[in-house]
ZAMARGU-4260 file (C-alpha; in steps of 0.2 Angstrom, whole numbers, plus 5000, padded with zeros to 4 digits):
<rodrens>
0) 5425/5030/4442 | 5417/5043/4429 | 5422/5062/4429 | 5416/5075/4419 | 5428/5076/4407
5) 5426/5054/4403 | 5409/5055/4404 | 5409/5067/4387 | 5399/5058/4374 | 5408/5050/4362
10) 5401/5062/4349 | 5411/5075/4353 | 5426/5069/4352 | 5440/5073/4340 | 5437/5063/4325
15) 5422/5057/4329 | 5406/5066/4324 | 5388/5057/4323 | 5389/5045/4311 | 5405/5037/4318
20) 5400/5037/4336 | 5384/5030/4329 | 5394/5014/4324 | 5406/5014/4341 | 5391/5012/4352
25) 5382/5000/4339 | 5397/4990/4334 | 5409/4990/4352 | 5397/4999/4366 | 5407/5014/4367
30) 5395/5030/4373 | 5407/5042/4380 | 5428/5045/4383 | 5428/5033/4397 | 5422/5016/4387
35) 5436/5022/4375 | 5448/5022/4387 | 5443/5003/4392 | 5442/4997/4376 | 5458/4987/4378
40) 5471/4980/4363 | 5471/4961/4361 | 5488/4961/4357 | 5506/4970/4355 | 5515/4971/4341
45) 5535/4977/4341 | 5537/4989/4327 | 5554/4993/4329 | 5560/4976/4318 | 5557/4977/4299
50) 5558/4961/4289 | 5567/4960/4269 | 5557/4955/4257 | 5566/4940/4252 | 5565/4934/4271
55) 5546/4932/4269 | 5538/4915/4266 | 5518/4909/4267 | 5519/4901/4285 | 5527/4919/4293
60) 5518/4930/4306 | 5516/4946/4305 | 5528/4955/4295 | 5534/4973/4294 | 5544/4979/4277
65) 5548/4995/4271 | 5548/4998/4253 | 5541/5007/4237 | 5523/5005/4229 | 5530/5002/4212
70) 5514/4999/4201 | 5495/4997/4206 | 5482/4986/4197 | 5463/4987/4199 | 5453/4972/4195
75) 5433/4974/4192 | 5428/4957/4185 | 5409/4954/4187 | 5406/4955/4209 | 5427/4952/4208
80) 5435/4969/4214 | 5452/4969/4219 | 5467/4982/4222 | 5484/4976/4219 | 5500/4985/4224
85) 5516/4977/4222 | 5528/4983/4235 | 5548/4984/4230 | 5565/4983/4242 | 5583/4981/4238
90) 5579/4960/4241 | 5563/4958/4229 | 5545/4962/4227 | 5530/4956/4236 | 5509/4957/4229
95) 5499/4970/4241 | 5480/4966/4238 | 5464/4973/4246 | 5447/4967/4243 | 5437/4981/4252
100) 5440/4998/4256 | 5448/4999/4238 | 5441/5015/4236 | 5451/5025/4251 | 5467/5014/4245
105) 5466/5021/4227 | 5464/5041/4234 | 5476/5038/4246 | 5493/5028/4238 | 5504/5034/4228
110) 5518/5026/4217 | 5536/5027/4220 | 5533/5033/4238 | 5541/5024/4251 | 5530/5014/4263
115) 5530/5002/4280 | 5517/4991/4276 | 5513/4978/4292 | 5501/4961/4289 | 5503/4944/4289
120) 5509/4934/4273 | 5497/4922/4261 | 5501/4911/4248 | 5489/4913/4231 | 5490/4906/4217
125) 5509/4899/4220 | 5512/4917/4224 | 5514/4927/4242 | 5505/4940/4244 | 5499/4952/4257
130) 5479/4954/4263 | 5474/4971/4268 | 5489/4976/4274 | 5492/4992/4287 | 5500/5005/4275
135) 5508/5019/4285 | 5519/5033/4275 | 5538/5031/4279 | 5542/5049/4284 | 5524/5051/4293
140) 5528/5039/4305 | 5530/5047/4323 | 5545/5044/4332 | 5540/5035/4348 | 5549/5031/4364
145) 5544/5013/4362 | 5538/5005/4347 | 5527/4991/4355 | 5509/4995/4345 | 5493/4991/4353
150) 5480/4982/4341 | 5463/4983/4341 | 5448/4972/4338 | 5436/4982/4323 | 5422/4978/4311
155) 5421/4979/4294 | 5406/4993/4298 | 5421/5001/4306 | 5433/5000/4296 | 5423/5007/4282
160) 5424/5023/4290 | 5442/5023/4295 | 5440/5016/4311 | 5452/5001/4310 | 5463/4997/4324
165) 5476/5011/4319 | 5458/5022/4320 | 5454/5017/4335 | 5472/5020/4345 | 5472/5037/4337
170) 5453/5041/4345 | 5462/5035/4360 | 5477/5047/4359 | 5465/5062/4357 | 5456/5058/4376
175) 5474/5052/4383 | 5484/5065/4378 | 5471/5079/4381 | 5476/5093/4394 | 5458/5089/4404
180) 5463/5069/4405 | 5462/5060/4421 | 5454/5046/4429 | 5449/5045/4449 | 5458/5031/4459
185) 5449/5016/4462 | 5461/5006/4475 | 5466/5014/4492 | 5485/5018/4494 | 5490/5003/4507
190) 5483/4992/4494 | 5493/5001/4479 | 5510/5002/4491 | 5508/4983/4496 | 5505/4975/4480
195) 5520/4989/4472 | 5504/4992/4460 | 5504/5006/4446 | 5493/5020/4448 | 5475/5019/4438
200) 5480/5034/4424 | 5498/5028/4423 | 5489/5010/4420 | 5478/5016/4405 | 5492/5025/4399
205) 5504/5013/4397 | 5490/5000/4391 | 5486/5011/4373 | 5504/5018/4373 | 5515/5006/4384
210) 5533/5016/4385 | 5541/5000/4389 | 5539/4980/4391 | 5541/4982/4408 | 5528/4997/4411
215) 5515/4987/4399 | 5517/4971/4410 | 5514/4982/4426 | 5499/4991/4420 | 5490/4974/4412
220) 5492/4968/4430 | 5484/4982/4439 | 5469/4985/4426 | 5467/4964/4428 | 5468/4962/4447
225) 5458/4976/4447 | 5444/4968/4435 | 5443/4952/4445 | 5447/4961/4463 | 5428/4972/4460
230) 5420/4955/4454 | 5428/4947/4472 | 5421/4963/4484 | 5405/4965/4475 | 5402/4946/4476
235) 5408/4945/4495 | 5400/4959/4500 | 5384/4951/4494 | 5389/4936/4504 | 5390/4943/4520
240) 5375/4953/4519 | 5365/4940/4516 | 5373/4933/4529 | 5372/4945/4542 | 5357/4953/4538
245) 5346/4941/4528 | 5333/4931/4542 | 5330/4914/4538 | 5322/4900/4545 | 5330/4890/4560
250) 5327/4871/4554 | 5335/4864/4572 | 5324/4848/4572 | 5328/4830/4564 | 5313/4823/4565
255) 5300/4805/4560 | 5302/4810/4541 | 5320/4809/4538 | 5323/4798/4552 | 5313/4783/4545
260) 5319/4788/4527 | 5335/4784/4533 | 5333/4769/4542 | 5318/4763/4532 | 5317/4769/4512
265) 5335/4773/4509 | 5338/4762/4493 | 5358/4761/4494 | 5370/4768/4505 | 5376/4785/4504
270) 5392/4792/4498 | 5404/4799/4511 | 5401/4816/4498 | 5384/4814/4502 | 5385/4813/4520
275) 5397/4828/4519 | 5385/4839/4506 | 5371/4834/4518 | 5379/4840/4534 | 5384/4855/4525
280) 5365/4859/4520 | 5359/4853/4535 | 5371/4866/4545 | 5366/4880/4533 | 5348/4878/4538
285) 5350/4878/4557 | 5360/4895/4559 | 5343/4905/4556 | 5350/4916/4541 | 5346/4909/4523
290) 5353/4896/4516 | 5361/4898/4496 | 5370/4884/4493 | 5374/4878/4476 | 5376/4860/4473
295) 5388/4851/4461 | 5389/4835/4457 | 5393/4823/4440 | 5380/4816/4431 | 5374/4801/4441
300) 5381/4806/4457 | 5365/4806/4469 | 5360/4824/4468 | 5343/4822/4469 | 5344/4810/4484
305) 5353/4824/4493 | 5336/4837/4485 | 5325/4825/4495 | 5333/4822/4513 | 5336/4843/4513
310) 5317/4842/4510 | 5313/4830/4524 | 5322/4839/4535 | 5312/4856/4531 | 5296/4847/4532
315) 5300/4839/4550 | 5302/4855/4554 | 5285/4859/4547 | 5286/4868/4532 | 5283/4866/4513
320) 5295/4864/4501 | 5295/4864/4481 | 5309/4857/4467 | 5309/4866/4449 | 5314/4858/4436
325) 5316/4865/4420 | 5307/4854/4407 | 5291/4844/4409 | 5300/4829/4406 | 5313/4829/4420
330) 5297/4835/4433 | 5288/4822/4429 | 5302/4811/4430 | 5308/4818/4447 | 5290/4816/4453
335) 5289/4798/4451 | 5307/4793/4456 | 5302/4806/4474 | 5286/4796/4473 | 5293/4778/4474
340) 5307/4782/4485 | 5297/4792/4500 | 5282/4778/4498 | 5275/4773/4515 | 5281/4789/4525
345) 5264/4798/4522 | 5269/4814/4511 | 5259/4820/4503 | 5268/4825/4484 | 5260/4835/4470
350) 5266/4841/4452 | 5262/4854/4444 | 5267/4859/4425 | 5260/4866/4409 | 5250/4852/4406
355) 5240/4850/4422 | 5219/4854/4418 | 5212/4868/4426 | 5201/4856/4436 | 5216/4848/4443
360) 5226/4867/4448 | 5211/4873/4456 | 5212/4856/4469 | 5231/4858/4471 | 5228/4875/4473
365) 5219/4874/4488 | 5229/4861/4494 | 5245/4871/4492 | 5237/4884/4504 | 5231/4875/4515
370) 5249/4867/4518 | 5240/4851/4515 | 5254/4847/4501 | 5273/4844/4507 | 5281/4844/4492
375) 5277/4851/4477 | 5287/4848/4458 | 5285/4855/4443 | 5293/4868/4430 | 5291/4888/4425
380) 5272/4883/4432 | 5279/4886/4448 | 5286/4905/4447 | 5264/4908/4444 | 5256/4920/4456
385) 5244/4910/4457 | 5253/4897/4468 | 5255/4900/4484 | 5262/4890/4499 | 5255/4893/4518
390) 5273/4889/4524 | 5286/4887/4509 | 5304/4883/4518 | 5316/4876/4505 | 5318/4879/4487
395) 5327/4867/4476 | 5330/4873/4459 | 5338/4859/4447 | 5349/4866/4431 | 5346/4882/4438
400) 5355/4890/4423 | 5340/4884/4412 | 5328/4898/4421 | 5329/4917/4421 | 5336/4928/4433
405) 5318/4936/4434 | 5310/4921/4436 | 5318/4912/4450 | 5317/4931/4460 | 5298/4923/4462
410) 5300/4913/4473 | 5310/4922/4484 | 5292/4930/4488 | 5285/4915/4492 | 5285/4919/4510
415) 5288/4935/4518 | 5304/4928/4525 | 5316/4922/4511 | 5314/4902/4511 | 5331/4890/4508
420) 5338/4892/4492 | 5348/4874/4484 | 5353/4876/4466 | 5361/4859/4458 | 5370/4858/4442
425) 5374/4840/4434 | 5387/4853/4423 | 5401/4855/4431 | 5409/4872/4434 | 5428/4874/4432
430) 5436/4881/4446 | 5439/4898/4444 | 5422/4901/4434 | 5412/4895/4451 | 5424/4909/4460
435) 5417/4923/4448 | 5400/4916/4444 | 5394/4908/4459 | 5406/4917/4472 | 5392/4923/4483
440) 5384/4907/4485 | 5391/4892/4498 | 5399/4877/4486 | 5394/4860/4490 | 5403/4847/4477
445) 5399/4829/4476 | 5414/4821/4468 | 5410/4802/4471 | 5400/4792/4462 | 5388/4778/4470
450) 5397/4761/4473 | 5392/4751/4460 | 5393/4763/4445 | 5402/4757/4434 | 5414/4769/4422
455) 5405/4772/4406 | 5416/4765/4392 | 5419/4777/4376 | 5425/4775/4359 | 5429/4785/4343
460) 5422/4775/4330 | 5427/4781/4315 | 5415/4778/4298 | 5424/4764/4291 | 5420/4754/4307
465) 5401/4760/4310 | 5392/4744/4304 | 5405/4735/4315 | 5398/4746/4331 | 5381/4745/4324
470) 5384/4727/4326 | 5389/4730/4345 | 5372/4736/4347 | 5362/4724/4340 | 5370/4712/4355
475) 5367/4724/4368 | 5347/4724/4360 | 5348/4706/4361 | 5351/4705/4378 | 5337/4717/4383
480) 5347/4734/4383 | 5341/4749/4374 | 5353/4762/4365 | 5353/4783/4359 | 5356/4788/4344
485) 5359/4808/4344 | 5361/4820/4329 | 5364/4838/4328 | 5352/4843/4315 | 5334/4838/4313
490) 5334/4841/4293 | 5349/4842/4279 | 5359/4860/4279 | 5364/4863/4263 | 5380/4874/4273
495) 5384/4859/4286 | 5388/4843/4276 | 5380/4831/4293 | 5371/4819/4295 | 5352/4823/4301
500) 5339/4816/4309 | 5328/4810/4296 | 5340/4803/4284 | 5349/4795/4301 | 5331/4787/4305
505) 5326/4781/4292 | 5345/4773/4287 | 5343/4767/4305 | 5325/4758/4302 | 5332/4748/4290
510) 5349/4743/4296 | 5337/4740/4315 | 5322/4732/4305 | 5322/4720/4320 | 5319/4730/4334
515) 5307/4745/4334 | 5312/4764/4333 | 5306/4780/4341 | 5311/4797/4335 | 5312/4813/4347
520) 5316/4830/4343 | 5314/4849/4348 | 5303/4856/4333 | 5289/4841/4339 | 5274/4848/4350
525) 5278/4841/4367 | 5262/4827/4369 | 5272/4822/4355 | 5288/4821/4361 | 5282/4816/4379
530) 5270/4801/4371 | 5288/4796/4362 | 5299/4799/4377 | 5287/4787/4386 | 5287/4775/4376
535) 5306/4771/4376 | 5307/4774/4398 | 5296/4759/4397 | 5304/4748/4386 | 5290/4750/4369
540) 5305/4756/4360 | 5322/4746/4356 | 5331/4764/4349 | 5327/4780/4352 | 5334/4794/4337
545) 5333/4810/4344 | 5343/4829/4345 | 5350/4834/4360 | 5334/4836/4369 | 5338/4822/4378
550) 5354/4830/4384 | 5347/4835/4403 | 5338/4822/4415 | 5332/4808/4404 | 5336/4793/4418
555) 5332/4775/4407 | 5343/4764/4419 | 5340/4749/4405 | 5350/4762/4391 | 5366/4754/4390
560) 5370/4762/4373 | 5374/4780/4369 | 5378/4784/4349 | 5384/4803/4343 | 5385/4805/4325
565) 5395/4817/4322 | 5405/4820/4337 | 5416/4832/4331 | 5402/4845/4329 | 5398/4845/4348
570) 5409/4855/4364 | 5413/4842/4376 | 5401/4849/4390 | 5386/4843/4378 | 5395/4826/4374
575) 5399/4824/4393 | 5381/4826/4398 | 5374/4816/4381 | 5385/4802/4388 | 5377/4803/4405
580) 5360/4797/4398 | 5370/4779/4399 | 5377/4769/4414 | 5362/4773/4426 | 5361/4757/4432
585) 5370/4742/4436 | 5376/4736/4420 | 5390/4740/4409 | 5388/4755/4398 | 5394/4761/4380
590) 5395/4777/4372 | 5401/4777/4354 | 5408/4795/4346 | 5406/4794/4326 | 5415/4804/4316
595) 5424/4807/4300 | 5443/4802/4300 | 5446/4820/4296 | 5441/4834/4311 | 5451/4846/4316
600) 5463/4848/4330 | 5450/4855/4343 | 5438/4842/4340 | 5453/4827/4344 | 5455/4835/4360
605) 5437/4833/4363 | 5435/4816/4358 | 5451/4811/4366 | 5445/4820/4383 | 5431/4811/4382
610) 5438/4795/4377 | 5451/4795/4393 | 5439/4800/4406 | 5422/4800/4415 | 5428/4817/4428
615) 5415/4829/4423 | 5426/4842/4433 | 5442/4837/4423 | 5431/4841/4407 | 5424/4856/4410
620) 5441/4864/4414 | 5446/4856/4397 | 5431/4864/4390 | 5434/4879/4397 | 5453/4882/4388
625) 5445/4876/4373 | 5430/4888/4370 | 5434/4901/4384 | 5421/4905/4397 | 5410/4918/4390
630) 5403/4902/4379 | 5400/4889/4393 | 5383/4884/4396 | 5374/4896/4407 | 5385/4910/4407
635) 5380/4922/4396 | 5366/4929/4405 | 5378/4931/4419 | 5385/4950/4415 | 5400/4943/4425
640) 5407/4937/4412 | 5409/4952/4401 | 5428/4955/4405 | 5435/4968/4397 | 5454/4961/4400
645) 5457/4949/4412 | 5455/4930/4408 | 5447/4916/4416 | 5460/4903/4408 | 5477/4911/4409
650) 5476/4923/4424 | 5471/4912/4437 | 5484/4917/4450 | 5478/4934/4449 | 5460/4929/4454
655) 5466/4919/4466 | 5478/4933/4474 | 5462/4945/4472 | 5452/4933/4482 | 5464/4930/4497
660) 5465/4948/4499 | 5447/4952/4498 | 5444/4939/4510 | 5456/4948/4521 | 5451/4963/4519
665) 5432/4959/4521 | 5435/4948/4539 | 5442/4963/4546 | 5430/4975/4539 | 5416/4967/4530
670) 5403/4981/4524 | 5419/4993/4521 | 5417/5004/4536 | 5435/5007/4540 | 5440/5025/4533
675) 5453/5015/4521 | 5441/5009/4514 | 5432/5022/4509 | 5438/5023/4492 | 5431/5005/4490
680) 5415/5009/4495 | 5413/5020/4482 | 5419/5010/4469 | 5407/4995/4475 | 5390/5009/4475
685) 5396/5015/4458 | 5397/4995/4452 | 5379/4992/4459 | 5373/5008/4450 | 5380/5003/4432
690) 5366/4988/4431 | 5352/4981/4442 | 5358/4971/4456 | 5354/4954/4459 | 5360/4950/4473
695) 5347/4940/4484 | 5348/4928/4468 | 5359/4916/4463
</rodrens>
């Protein structure tokens, strides 16, 4: 919580002045004392131990040595500028170089002074030398109860102007150490007492200047089960309100439509995941509140079957119902496959996208009003004003994280009572990152695969093997299978030594001058990239070479091929759904991941991941330890994400301790009305205040 004297612009603090805090709010968001105050360190350093010079080697951390600057060299060759210092103990000497900065460096050092330098050792040249080193002045250096330093992440914009991360602390120490400093509770008292939990200001004290290892590990869990207990009430409290207080539609009746679906036009028999997730739905939309469920399910797992019997269910109970798609291809996809499978029930099932004529909207139009349309598919088309439903029940929004927050609020005003809301995802969400980012809506998980679907098998295929692989695939084409070949780049980089597209093509053409080509990729006009599309889902084309544009929703059950070049260059999320364009039907399916035989240690786990198993869950929490979760697909435009020190990967037992107290807490008091609670309330209002709340979308 904000008071007076943390709400002082940043401007006026100490140290500070207009340029400076023009560059804080640029460079980190910081605007006043309190976003200073939660700009965290990303790492301790204990300066109480000093390393000999003699001691140092290349492959050390971070060293600290105390010794004399003995001589200084200053290099101006062409754009070459560089500051030597060479630094001197009773054990030897070691080179001290700057590259930037120089300027300061020169003013400020002086020879045969003694110094505590602190970096991290290189080897140059044969030689060991120190980069940009923190240079402190031995007798300046303040005698502290504790000498475990706090680092900062800067800029080099910052740095420029003094603000590294010994800058930075020091800005700090001027609003801790202040007379006016304090900082308002945010948790109530019994929580404090029975989680033995440091107060707020003793916290963010002991964060910047931690008087101890133990007081430093106390005040990083208060300040991170604080960060993930806020995202827990703020996202429960959303829950039950919608719960409690958002009318929906009471769809009580099972009626002709799905009934002889069922019995009648069900191609295969469902999953026992599916008849769960299906209960689940059909539960939802019987309680008369609004349904927001999120549905989960691997590439391939039957999600769209589940979309269309939640659909029959709304129309038996006579209401309309629309699925959104997000690209033209993978509408016009679903509206065929929806097509063929509810043929015979009498439905009637319209599409609508940014290629449909005027002349045809104006039709569909009228028969959308009218209520004459059951179902209605298409992509952004849909979020139109102009498209309006007499009765619309259900929403179904596939790769939901493909569409803006804004726009999927549209359809929330489809009807003056909110319809059903289903969102599906074919990426699959760690654990803990559905718990933050999708905590306020109901989880449905398909986790079993159709019977029949067969395991996609996956190799690393290094270079020196390719034409053997390539010689694979001409079998596969033989025997009437067709095969992908993905590339990350549409032309030559002169920075990114791959291979692209058009080289890959036309090497392709030649190698494949038997069987006949098709090239898709994302800089094409889409009649261009649909015409081509087209042409490979009905067998024209043998090959298909294309970018990742074929990532999402491409279903070609005669593809039995899947070809990455360069597979290093890809996070295992993408690789994952690239390799889930294969194995949609029932024969056995390949996916080949070239590489190099050099790739880095990150890239080997990817390709080993994705070599041992088909469990797009099992990826995605690999995936997630890998790149972290502020860079999985779909996150970004969450604003959850933006943690300021808590972590996703390695602090999952504290979100999961924040959640089993919020849920208790919440069942006994779930809009925060009991007087202990107060405190909470405030919090929660002040939250909602700091950004527009969106909490009627998912």
């Amino acid at each position: 919580m904000i008071n007076s004297f943390l709400d002082t612009p940043i401007e006026y603090l100490k140290g500070v002045g207009p340029a400076k805090a023009d560059l804080l709010k640029s460079e980190l968001g910081i605007y006043n004392f309190y976003d200073l105050i939660n700009y965290f360190p990303f790492r301790y350093v204990d300066k109480s131990k000093f390393h000999k010079i003699r001691d140092i080697y290349n492959e050390s951390s971070y060293v600290q040595v105390i010794g004399q600057i003995t001589h200084i060299e200053l290099v101006n060759k062409g754009r070459q500028h560089r500051l030597t210092a060479f630094l001197k103990d009773n054990t030897g000497v070691i080179e001290l170089v700057w590259f930037q900065g120089i300027k300061w460096i020169k003013e400020h050092i002086v020879k045969d002074k003694e110094y505590i330098i602190y970096g991290k050792p290189n080897n140059f040249n044969g030689k060991i030398n120190i980069a940009h080193p923190e240079i402190e002045i031995l007798l300046e250096r303040e005698k502290k109860d504790f000498e475990y330093q706090a680092f900062y992440n800067s800029t080099e914009k910052l740095k420029s102007k003094g603000l590294d991360s010994k800058g930075i602390l020091k800005l700090i120490c001027n609003v801790i150490q202040n007379t006016e400093f304090n900082v308002e509770e945010t948790l109530p008292l019994y929580l404090r007492k029975e989680l033995n939990l440091l107060n707020l200001k003793e916290s963010i004290i002991n964060i910047h200047l931690p008087k101890s290892i133990e007081l430093l590990e106390k005040a990083k869990f208060r300040l991170k089960f604080e960060e993930f207990f806020f995202i827990q009430l703020k996202i429960a409290n959303k829950k039950n309100k919608r719960k409690l207080k958002n009318t929906g539609f009471n769809f009580d009746k099972i009626g002709d439509f799905f009934n002889n679906f069922y019995y009648n036009n069900l191609p295969f028999e469902l999953t026992n995941a599916q008849k769960r997730v299906i209960k689940e739905i059909r539960t939802d939309m019987k309680t008369g509140r609004q349904m927001n469920r999120l549905l989960q399910g691997d590439v391939g797992s039957g999600k769209t079957l589940v979309a269309l019997m939640s659909m029959l269910i709304a129309i038996d109970n006579e209401f309309q119902t629309c699925f959104i798609a997000p690209t033209e291809i993978l509408a016009q996809q679903h509206y065929k496959s929806l097509t063929k499978l509810v043929d015979g029930l009498g439905l009637n099932i319209a599409l609508l996208t940014g290629s449909t004529k005027a002349s045809e909207r104006k039709n569909l139009f009228s028969y959308l009003k009218d209520g004459f349309i059951n179902i209605l598919i298409g992509t952004h088309a849909l979020f139109e004003d102009t498209v309006i439903f007499k009765n619309l029940g259900l929403v179904i929004i596939d790769e939901q994280h493909r569409f803006g927050v804004e726009q999927r609020s549209k359809m929330w005003k489809k009807n003056d009572i909110y319809p059903h809301i289903l969102v599906m995802t074919a990426t699959p969400i760690p654990r803990t990152l559905a718990m933050t980012l999708y905590g306020d809506l109901d989880v449905s998980i398909i986790d079993e695969l159709p019977k029949g679907r067969k395991p996609i098998i996956t190799w690393h295929v290094l270079e020196k093997k390719r034409y053997s692989f390539y010689n694979f695939i001409k079998e596969e084409l033989n025997n009437g299978r067709q095969a992908y070949f993905v590339f990350p780049l549409i032309k030559e980089s002169e920075k990114l030594d791959l291979k692209n597209l058009e080289e890959g093509y036309e090497t392709l053409k030649d190698y494949f001058k038997d069987y006949k080509l098709g090239i898709v990729h994302g800089q094409m006009k889409n009649a261009e990239k649909e015409a081509e599309m087209k042409k490979f889902i009905l067998g024209e084309y043998n090959i298909l070479v294309s970018t990742t544009v074929i990532e999402v929703g491409v279903d070609v059950p005669n593809a039995s091929v899947m070809v990455i070049e360069n597979a290093d260059r890809f996070g295992l999320s993408q690789l994952h759904q690239l390799r889930g364009r294969v194995g949609r039907g029932a024969d056995k399916s390949y996916c080949g991941l070239l590489t190099d035989f050099k790739i880095s240690d990150d890239a080997k786990v990817r390709i080993s991941t994705m070599c041992k198993t088909n469990n797009g869950f099992e990826i995605s929490e690999i995936d997630m330890r890998l790149r972290g979760p502020g860079e999985m697909e779909g996150t970004r435009q969450s604003g959850i994400l933006n943690l300021k020190i808590a972590d996703l990967v390695n602090d999952v037992s504290i979100l999961q301790l924040t959640q089993q107290i919020v849920n208790n807490i919440t069942q006994n008091d779930p809009f925060l009305e009991n007087i202990n609670n107060n405190l909470l309330k405030k919090e929660l209002y002040f939250l909602k205040i700091q950004r527009k709340d969106w909490s009627n979308i998912s």
